[in-house]
C-alpha positions as CSV (number, residue, x, y, z in Angstrom):
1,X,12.1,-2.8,-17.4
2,X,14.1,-5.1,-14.7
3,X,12.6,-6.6,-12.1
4,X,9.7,-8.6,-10.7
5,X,7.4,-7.3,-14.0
6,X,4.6,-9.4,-15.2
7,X,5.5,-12.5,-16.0
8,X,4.2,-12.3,-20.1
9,X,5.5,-8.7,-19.9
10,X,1.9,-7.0,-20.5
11,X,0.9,-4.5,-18.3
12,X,-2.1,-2.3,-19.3
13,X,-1.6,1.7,-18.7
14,X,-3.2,5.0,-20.1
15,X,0.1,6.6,-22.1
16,X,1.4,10.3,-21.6
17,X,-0.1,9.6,-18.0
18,X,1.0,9.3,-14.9
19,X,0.8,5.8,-15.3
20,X,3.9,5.2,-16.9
21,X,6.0,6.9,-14.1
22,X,4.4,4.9,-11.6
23,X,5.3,1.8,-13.8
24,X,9.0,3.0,-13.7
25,X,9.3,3.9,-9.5
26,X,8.6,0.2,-9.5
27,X,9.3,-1.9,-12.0
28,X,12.8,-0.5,-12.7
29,X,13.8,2.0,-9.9
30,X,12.5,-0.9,-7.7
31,X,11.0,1.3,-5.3
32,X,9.8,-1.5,-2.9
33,X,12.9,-3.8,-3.2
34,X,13.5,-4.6,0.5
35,X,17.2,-6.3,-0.7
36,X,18.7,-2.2,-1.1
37,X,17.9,-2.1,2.9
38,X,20.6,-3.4,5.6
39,X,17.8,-5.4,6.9
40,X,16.5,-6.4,3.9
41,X,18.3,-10.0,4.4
42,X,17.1,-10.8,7.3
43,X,13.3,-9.6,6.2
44,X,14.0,-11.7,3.7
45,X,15.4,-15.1,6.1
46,X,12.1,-14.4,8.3
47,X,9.7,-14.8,5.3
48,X,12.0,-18.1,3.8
49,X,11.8,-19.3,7.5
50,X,7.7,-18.7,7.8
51,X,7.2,-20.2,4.2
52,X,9.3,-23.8,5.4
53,X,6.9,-23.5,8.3
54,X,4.0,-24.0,5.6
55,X,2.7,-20.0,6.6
56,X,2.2,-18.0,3.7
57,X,2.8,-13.5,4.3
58,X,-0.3,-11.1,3.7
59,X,1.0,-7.8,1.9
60,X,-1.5,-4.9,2.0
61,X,-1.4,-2.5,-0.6
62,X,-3.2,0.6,0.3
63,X,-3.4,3.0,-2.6
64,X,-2.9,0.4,-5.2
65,X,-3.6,3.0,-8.1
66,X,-3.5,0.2,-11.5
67,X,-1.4,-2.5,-9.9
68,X,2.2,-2.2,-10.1
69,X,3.0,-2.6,-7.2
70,X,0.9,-5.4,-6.0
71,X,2.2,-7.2,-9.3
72,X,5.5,-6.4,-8.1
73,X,5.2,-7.8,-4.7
74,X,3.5,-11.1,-6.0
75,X,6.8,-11.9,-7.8
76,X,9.0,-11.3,-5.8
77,X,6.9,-13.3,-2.9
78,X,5.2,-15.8,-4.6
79,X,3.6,-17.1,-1.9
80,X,2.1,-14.2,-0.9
81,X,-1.8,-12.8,-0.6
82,X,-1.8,-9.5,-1.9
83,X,-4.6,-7.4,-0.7
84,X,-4.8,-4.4,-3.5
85,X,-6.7,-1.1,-2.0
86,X,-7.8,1.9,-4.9
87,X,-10.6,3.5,-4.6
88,X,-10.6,5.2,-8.0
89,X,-12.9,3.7,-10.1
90,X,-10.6,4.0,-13.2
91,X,-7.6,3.2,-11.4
92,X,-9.0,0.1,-9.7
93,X,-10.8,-1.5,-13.3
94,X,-6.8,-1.4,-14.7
95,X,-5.9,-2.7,-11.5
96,X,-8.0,-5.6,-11.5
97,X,-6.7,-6.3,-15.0
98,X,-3.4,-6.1,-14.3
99,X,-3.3,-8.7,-11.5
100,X,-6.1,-11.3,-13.2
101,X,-4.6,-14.6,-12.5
102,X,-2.4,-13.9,-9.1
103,X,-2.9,-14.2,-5.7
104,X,-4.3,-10.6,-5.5
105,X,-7.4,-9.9,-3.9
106,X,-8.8,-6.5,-5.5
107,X,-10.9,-4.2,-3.2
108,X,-12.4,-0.6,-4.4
109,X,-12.5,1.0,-1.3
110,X,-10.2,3.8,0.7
111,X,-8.5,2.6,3.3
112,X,-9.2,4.7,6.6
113,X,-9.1,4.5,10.6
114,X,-12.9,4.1,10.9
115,X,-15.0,2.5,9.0
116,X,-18.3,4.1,7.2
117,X,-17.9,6.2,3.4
118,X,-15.8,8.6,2.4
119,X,-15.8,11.3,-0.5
120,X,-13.5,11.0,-3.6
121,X,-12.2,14.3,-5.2
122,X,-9.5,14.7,-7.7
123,X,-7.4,18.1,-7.0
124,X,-6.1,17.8,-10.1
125,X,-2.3,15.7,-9.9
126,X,-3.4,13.0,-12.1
127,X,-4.5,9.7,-12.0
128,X,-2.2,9.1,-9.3
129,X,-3.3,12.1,-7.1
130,X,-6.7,11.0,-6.0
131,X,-7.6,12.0,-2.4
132,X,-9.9,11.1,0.4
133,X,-11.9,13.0,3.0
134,X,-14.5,13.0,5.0
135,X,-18.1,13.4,3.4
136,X,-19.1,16.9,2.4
137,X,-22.6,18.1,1.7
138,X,-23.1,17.9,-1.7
139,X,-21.4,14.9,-2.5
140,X,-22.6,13.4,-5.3
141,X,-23.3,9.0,-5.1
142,X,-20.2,8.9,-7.8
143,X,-18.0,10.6,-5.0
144,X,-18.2,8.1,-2.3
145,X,-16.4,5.5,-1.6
146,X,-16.7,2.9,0.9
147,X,-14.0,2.1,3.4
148,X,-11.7,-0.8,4.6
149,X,-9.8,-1.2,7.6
150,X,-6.0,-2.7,8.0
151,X,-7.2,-4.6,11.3
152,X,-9.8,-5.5,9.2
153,X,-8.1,-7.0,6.9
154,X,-5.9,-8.9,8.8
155,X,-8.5,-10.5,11.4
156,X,-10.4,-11.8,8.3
157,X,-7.5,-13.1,6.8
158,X,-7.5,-16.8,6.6
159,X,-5.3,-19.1,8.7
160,X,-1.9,-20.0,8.1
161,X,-1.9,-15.9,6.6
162,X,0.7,-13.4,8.8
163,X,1.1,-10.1,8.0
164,X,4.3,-9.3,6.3
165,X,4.1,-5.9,4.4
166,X,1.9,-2.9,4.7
167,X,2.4,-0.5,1.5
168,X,0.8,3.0,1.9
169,X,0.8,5.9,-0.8
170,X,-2.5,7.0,-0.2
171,X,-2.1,11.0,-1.0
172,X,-2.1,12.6,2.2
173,X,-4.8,10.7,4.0
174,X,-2.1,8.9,6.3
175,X,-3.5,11.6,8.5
176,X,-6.6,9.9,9.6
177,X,-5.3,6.5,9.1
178,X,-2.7,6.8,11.8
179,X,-5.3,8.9,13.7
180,X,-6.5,6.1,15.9
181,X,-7.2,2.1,15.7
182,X,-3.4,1.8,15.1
183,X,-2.7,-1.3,17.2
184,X,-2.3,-3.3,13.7
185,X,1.2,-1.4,13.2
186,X,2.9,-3.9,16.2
187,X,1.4,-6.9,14.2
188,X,3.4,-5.5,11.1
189,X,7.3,-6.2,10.9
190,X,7.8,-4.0,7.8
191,X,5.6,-0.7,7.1
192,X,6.5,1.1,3.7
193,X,4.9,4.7,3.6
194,X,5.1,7.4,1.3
195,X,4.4,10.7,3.4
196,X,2.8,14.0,1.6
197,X,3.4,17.0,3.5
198,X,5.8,18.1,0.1
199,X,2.2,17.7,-1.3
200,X,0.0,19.3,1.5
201,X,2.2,22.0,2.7
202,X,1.0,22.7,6.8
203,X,-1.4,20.2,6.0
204,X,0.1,17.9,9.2
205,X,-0.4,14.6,7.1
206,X,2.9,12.7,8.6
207,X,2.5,13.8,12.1
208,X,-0.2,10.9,13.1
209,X,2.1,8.6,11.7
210,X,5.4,9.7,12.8
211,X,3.4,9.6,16.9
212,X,2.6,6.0,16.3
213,X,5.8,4.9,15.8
214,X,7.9,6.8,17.5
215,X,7.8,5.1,21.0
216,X,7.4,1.8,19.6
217,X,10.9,-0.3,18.5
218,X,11.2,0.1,15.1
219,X,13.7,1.2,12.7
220,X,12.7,4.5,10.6
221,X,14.8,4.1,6.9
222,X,13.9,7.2,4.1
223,X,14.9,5.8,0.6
224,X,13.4,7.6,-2.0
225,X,10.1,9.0,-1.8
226,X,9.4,6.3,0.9
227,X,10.0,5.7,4.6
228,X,10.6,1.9,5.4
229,X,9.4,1.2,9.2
230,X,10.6,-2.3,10.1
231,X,10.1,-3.9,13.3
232,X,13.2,-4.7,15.6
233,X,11.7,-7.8,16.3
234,X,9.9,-9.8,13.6
């Protein structure tokens, strides 16, 4: 595989799972290689001019699944705080492997609008399909996750920390992510999403996100299964 892979080359996954083609979207597709964008450059001269400046970028990955790409973004930014998001319980235990020893803080949670639990429930797409909602009755303890927040995150985040990169693939749940405390999206100079109404057909899971940003100045880019939202002015 070609790019930013782990350094010793050891990556733990579950074989003839979905697992490996997660492993290939990023490691050698390069999903999340900012340099195939027209803006990548300058994304890329904003983080070199922060870093001389003795500032170090916070990436949030929400829907970290078993680490590739946190691993991949704390390569190619090595001076970055990675905060890794799964709330899988099998996921996230390979995920915490997988980044032992970098700047990766691990957190088994969902990532959501409000904070309080949510359920867990797998519909059955793998270990990469996991999806969030709201409690239902019936839930059992092994069901329920607890929840983080993106503004969260970033007023806890130690000095000299700016937010860089938001990663989302979170299964269709962008719906109530995007559904209100959004202000953290202004904050954010480059926003990669993956959106899921392929996945949840009628299911409205883009249109929360595509009202956020569509009266603010940003640039909307689709490569791949991804849309890059960068900010016109980081």
């Amino acid at each position: 595989m070609s790019g930013p892979a782990p350094a010793d080359g050891r990556f733990v996954y579950r074989p003839n799972t979905t697992d490996a083609g997660m492993m290939w979207q990023v490691f050698h597709n390069q999903d999340y290689d900012i340099r195939r964008l027209r803006r990548g450059e300058e994304l890329l001269a904003y983080w070199r001019a922060r870093t001389e400046l003795g500032e170090r970028p916070l990436i949030v990955d929400a829907g970290a699944n078993i680490g590739a790409a946190a691993v991949y973004f704390s390569r190619a930014f090595p001076n970055a705080q990675v905060v890794a998001i799964e709330p899988d319980r099998g996921n996230f235990d390979l995920l915490a492997r997988n980044t032992a020893g970098l700047a990766v803080a691990c957190r088994h949670a969902a990532v959501t609008a409000r904070p309080g639990p949510v359920r867990l429930y797998d519909p059955g797409e793998g270990h990469c399909g996991f999806r969030t909602g709201p409690l239902a009755g019936g839930a059992t303890d092994e069901a329920v996750v607890d929840s983080v927040q993106i503004a969260e995150i970033f007023a806890s985040s130690p000095q000299g920390l700016y937010p860089f990169i938001v990663k989302i693939d979170i299964e269709g749940a962008e719906a109530e992510l995007f559904s209100e405390s959004i202000e953290w999206i202004e904050r954010t100079p480059l926003i990669i999403i993956e959106l899921h109404d392929w996945l949840i057909p009628k299911g409205l899971t883009s249109r929360n996100f595509l009202s956020a940003v569509a009266g603010l100045d940003r640039d909307f880019v689709y490569l791949g299964e991804n849309v890059f939202s960068i900010a016109h002015r980081l």
